[in-house]
C-alpha positions as CSV (number, residue, x, y, z in Angstrom):
1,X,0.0,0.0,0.0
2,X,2.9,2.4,0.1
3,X,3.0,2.7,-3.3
4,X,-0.8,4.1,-3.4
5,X,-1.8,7.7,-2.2
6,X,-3.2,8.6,0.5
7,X,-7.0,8.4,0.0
8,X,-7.0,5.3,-1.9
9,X,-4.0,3.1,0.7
10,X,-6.6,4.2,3.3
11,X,-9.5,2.5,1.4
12,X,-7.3,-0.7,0.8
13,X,-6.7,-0.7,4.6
14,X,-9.8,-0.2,5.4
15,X,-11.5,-3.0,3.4
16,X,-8.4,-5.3,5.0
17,X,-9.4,-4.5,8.2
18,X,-12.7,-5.0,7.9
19,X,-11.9,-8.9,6.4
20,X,-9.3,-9.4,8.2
21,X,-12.1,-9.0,11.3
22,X,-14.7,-11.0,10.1
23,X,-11.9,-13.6,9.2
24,X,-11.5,-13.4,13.7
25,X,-15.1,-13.6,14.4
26,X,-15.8,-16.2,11.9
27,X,-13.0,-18.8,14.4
28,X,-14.5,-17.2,17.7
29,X,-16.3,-20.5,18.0
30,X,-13.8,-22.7,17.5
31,X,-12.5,-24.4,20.4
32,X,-8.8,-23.8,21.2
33,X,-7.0,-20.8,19.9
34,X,-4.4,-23.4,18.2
35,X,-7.2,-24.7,15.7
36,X,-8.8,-20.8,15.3
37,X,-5.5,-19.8,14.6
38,X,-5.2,-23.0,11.9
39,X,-8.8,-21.9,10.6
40,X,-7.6,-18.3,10.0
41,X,-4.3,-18.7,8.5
42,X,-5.1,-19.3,4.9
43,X,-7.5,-16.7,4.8
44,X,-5.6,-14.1,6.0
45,X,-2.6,-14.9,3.9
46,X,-4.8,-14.9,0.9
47,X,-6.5,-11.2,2.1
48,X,-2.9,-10.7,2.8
49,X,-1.6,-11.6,-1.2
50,X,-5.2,-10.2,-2.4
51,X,-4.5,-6.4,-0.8
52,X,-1.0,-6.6,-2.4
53,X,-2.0,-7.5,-5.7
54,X,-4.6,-4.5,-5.6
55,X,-1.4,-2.1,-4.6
56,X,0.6,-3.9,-7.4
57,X,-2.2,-2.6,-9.7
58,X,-3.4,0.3,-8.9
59,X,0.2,1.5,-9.2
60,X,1.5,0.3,-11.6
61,X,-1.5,-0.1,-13.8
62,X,-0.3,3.1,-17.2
63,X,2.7,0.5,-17.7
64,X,0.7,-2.8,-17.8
65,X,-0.9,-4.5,-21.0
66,X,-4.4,-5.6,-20.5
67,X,-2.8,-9.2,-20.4
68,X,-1.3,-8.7,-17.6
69,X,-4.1,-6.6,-15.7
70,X,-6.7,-9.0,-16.6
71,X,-4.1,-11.7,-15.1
72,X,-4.0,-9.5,-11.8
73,X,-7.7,-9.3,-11.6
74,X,-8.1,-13.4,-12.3
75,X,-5.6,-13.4,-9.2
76,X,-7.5,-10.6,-6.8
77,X,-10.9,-13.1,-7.8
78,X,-9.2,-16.5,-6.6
79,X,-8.1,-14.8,-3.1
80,X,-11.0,-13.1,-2.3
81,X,-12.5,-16.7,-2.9
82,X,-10.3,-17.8,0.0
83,X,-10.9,-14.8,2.0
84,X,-14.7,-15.2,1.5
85,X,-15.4,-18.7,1.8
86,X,-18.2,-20.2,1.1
87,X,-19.8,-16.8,1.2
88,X,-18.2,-15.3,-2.1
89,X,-20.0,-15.3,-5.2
90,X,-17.9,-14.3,-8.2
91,X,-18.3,-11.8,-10.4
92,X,-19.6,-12.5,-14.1
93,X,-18.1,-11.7,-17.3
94,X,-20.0,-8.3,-17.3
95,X,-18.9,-7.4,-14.0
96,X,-15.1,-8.6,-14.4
97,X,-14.9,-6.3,-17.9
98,X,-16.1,-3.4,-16.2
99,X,-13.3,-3.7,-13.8
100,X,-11.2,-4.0,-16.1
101,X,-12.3,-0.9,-18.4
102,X,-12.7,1.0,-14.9
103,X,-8.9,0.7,-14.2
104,X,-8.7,4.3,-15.5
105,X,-10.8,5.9,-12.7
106,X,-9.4,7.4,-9.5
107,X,-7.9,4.3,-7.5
108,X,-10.2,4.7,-4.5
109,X,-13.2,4.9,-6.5
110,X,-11.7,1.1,-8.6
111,X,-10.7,0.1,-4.7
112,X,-14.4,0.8,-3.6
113,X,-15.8,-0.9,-7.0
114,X,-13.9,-3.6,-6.0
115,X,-15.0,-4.2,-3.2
116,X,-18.4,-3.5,-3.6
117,X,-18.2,-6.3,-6.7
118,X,-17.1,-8.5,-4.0
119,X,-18.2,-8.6,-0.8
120,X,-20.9,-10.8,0.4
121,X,-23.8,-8.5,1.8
122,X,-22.9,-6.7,5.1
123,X,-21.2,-9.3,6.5
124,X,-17.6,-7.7,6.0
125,X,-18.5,-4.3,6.2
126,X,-16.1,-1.6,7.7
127,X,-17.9,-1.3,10.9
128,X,-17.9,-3.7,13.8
129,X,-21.3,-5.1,15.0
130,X,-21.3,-2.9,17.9
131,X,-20.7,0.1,15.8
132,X,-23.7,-1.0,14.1
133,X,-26.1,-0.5,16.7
């Protein structure tokens, strides 16, 4: 994310923060923090590789093909298929060529696209429960 601005590193965070919590409260019923911590590992290393590949991107998206930025979309899709579990739903063809075409817009507004295209329901929103209330 260092590689991003300001506004649009602080969205990136943002939406990893807010997975990377779910990701927690989705183990807080699992018995014994050595098989949550077992449960959570390949999710968070694939928000982990999913939030870089954004960064890699949104930065250095003028000097890439569309070969290779259609290649780091495919790979965003198969983390946030780890990250979401059985909740995630992908994106079609429509949705996965608009992301591609958007690409040109400000990289907080793709960041928030992104996500948006994403995210299952509420469920990983970037407020806790509590806050909710």
């Amino acid at each position: 994310m260092a590689d991003l601005q300001t506004e649009a590193a602080q969205a990136l965070l943002d939406w990893g923060m807010a997975c990377a919590r779910a990701i927690v409260r989705d183990t807080a019923e699992i018995d014994g923090e050595e098989a949550a911590e077992e449960a959570m590992y390949p999710r968070l290393r694939a928000l982990r590789k999913m939030m870089r590949q954004i960064n890699f991107l949104l930065s250095r998206r003028a000097g890439l093909g569309l070969v290779k930025r259609a290649q780091a979309i495919r790979e965003i899709l198969a983390q946030a298929e780890v990250v979401y579990g059985a909740a995630f739903v992908p994106p079609g063809l429509g949705q996965r060529i608009s992301l591609l075409c958007s690409l040109s817009q400000e990289p907080q507004d793709w960041i928030r696209s992104l996500r948006a295209c994403l995210e299952p329901a509420r469920r990983f929103s970037a407020t806790s429960p509590d806050e909710e209330r």
